[in-house]
C-alpha positions in Angstrom: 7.1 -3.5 -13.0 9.2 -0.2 -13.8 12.1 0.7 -12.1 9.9 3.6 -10.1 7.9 1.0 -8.8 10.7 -1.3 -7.6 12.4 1.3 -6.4 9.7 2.4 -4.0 8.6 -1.5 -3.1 12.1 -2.6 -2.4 11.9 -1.6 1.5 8.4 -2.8 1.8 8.1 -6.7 3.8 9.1 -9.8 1.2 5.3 -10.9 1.0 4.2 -7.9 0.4 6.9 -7.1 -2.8 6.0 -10.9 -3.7 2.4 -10.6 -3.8 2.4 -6.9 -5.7 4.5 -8.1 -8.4 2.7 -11.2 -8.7 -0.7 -9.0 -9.2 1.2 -6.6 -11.8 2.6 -9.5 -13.7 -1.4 -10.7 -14.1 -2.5 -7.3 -14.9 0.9 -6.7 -17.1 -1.3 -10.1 -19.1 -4.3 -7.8 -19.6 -2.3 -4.7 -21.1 -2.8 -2.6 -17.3 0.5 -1.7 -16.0 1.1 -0.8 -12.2 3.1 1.4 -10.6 3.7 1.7 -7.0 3.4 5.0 -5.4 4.4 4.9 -2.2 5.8 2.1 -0.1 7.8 2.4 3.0 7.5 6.0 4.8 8.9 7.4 7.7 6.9 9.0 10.6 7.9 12.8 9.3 6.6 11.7 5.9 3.4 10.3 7.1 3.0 13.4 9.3 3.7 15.9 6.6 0.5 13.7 4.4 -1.5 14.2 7.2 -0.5 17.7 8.1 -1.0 18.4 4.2 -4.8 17.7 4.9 -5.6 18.2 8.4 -5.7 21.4 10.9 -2.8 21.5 13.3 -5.1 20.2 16.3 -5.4 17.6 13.5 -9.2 18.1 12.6 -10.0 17.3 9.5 -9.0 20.4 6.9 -12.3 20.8 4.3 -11.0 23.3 1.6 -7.6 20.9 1.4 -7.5 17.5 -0.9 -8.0 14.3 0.9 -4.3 12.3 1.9 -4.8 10.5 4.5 -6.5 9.8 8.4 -3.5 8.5 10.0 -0.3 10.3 11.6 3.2 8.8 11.5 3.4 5.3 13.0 -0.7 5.0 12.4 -0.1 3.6 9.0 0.9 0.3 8.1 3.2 2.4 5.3 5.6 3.1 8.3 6.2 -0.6 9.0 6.5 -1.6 5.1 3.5 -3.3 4.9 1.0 -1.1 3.1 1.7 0.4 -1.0 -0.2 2.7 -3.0 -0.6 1.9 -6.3 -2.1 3.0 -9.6 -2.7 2.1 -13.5 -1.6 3.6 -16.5 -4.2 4.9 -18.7 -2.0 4.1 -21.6 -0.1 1.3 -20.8 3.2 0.7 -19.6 4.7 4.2 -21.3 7.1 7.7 -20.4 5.8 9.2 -18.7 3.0 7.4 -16.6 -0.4 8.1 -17.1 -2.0 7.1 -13.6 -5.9 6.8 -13.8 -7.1 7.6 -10.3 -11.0 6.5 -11.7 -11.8 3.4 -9.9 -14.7 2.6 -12.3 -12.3 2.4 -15.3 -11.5 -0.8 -16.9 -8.0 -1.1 -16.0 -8.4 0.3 -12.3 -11.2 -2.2 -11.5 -8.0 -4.8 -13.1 -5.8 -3.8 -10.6 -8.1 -4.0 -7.5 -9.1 -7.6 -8.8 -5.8 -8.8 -9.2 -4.4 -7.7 -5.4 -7.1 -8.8 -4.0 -6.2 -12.4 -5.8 -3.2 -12.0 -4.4 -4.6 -12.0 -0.6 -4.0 -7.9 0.1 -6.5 -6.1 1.8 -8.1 -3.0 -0.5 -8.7 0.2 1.3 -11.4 0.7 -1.4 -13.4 -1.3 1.3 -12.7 1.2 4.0 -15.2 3.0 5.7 -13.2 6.0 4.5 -11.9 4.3 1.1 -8.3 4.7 0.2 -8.8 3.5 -2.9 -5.0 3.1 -4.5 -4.4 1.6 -0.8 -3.1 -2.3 -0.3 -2.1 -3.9 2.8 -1.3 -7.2 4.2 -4.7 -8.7 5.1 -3.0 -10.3 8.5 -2.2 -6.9 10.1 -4.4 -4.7 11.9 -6.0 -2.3 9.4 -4.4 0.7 11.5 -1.0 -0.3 13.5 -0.8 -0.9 17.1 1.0 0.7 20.4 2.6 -2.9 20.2 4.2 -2.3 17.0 5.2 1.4 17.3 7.1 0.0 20.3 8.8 -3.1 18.6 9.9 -0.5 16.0 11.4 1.7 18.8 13.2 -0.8 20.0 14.1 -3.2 17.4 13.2 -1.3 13.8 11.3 -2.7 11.2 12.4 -6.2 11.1 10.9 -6.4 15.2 7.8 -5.4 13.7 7.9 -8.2 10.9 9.2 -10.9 13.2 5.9 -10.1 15.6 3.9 -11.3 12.3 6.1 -13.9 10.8 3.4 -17.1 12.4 0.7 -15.2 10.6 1.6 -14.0 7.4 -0.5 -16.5 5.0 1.3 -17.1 2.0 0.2 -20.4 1.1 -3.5 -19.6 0.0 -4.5 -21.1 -3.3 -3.7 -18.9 -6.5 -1.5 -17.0 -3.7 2.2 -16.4 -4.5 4.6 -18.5 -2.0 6.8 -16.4 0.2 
């Protein structure tokens, strides 16, 4: 992966930065090169996506693009456990070309290859999030439990909590 992309996976948990650059080195086999878009966020910069697309009573804005459902500490991007990520259209050049189409060849790669890997694909979302992977042993949206580990104890409380379940040993799965 670029230096972007490590640059924004770097704060995100170990499986998750193993198991994303396992699935880029798979599609880097078939000529589709990844690039992480978002990793770790704080609660403003969750807030300001959500602000960026919603009313301030936080309905639903229509004549705005589409970011995302979930306020700070409602997304598993504020605990380092969710990325957004993208292919190139043209391969691993400068600048990147992301392709946003999910039906295109090297998009459809990408989702494969995650999914491989053991991440859960917002793609399968009632609302899809389509560029959106997670750990598939968290809770698809975060709980009061682990906004209040992070109070108290920051991210690594958070990671602790799931330490018994992260499954890293699944066949074809990279090894934490």
């Amino acid at each position: 992966m670029d230096k972007v992309s490590e640059d924004r996976l770097k704060d995100c948990h170990p499986v998750l930065q193993q198991k994303v650059r396992a699935a880029a080195a798979a599609c880097a086999k078939e000529d589709v090169y990844l690039r992480v878009n978002s990793g770790l966020r704080t609660y403003a910069e969750q807030d300001a996506l959500f602000f960026a697309c919603h009313h301030p009573d936080g309905t639903l804005d229509k004549t705005k693009p589409w970011k995302t459902n979930a306020r700070g500490g409602f997304s598993n991007h504020n605990f380092g456990m969710a990325v957004d990520v993208c292919p190139s259209l043209h391969g691993c050049d400068s600048p990147f070309a992301p392709c946003w189409d999910d039906n295109h060849k090297a998009f459809k790669t990408m989702v494969r290859e995650m999914k491989a890997q053991g991440l859960a694909w917002g793609g399968e979302w009632t609302k899809p999030d389509n560029d959106h992977f997670q750990l598939a042993d968290v809770e698809v949206t975060p709980t009061a439990e682990n906004r209040t580990l992070y109070a108290k104890g920051g991210i690594q409380a958070v990671w602790a909590s799931y330490q018994g379940d992260m499954q890293t040993s699944r066949p074809g799965v990279v090894e934490a």
